[in-house]
N, C-alpha and C positions, 0 to 999 in steps of 0.2 A: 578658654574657648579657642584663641588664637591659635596654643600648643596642640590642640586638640585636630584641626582644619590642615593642619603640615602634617601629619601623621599618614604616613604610605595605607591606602587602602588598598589591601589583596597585592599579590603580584602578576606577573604575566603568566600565561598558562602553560603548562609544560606536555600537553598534547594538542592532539587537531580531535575534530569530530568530525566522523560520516554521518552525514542525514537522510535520513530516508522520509520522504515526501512527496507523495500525489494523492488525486484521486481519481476512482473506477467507478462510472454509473452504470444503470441500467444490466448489472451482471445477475441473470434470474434463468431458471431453469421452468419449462413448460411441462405440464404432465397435462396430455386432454384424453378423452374417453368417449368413445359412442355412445351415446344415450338409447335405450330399448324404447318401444312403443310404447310400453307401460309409461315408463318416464316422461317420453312425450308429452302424452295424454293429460297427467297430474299437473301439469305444469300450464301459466296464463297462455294464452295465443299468444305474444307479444313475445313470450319468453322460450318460448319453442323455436331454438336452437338444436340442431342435430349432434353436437358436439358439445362437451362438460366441459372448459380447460381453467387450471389453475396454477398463477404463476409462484414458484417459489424463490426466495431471494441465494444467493450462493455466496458459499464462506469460501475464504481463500489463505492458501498455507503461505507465509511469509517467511524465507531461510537466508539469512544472511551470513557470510563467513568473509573473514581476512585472512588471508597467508592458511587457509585451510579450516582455521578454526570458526566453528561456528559462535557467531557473537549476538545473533536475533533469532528466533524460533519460535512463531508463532499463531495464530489462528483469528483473522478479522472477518470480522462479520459488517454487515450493514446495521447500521444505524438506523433508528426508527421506532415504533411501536409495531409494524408489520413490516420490519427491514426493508422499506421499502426505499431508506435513502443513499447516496455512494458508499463505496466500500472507502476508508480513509486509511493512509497509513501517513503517522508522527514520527520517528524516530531519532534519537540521538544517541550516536556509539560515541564514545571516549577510545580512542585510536595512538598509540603513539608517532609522535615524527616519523616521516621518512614516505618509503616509496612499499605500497600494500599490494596482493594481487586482492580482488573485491569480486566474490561472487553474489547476487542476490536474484533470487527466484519469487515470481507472484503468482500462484499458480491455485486452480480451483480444488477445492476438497475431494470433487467428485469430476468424473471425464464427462461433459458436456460438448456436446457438438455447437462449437459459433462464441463459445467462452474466450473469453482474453488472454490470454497468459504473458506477465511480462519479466522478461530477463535482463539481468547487465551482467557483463565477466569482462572484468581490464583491470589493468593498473592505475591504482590513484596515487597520487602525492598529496599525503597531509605535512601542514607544517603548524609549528606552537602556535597556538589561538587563533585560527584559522579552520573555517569550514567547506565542507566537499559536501556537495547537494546530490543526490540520485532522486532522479524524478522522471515523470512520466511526459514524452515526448513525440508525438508522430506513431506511438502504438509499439512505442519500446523504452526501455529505461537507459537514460542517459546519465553521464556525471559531469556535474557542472562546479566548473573549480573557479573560485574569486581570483580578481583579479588584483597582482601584488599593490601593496603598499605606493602609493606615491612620495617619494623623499622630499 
């Protein structure tokens, strides 16, 4: 058991990860409609409202690329049973060393007037076993790098 407890577990990692991480609430699209007399009518006193509107939740296209290459591509929805909860983005790329140019777009499926859209485009520095954060900050996506080792 003793030979066993010396025995090197894993070694250091030989890339960095970009992470991609926030979340976006309240992203929904309105559709309303005049209601005719007809409809009025049918409808309790209490609920006689001149206008139908109903909210729908909105999916959002996620594109990430390094040095041009696309490394994420893909379509997040709300969470929920009537997606009614934030939009989340997880992410972990496997990156190697060194210094990346990082594009990443967050953008609606469909053109919504008041929609969020969020972008980052810069250079990161990943190094071995070390993580670079993109996240959501002030209404824009920022990259937030650890800070080094203390000796």
């Amino acid at each position: 058991m003793a030979a066993g407890s010396r025995w090197p577990q894993g070694g250091d990692a030989d890339h960095g990860v970009l992470r991609l991480g926030w979340r976006l609430a309240g992203q929904a699209r309105e559709r309303c409609r005049d209601l005719t007399a007809e409809e009025l009518a049918a409808r309790p006193a209490h609920m006689r409202l001149p206008r139908d509107c109903v909210s729908e939740p909105l999916a959002y296209d996620l594109t990430a690329t390094v040095d041009g290459s696309v490394v994420a591509r893909r379509r997040v929805r709300p969470a929920g049973l009537r997606g009614d909860r934030p939009l989340s983005v997880e992410e972990d790329l496997v990156v190697r060393p060194g210094e990346h140019a990082v594009t990443v777009t967050f953008v609606p499926e469909a053109a919504v007037a008041g929609a969020a859209r969020l972008a980052f485009e810069g250079t990161v520095r990943l190094d071995r076993g070390r993580v670079v954060l993109i996240t959501q900050e002030g209404g824009r996506l920022v990259a937030l790098s650890p800070r080094p080792p203390v000796p």
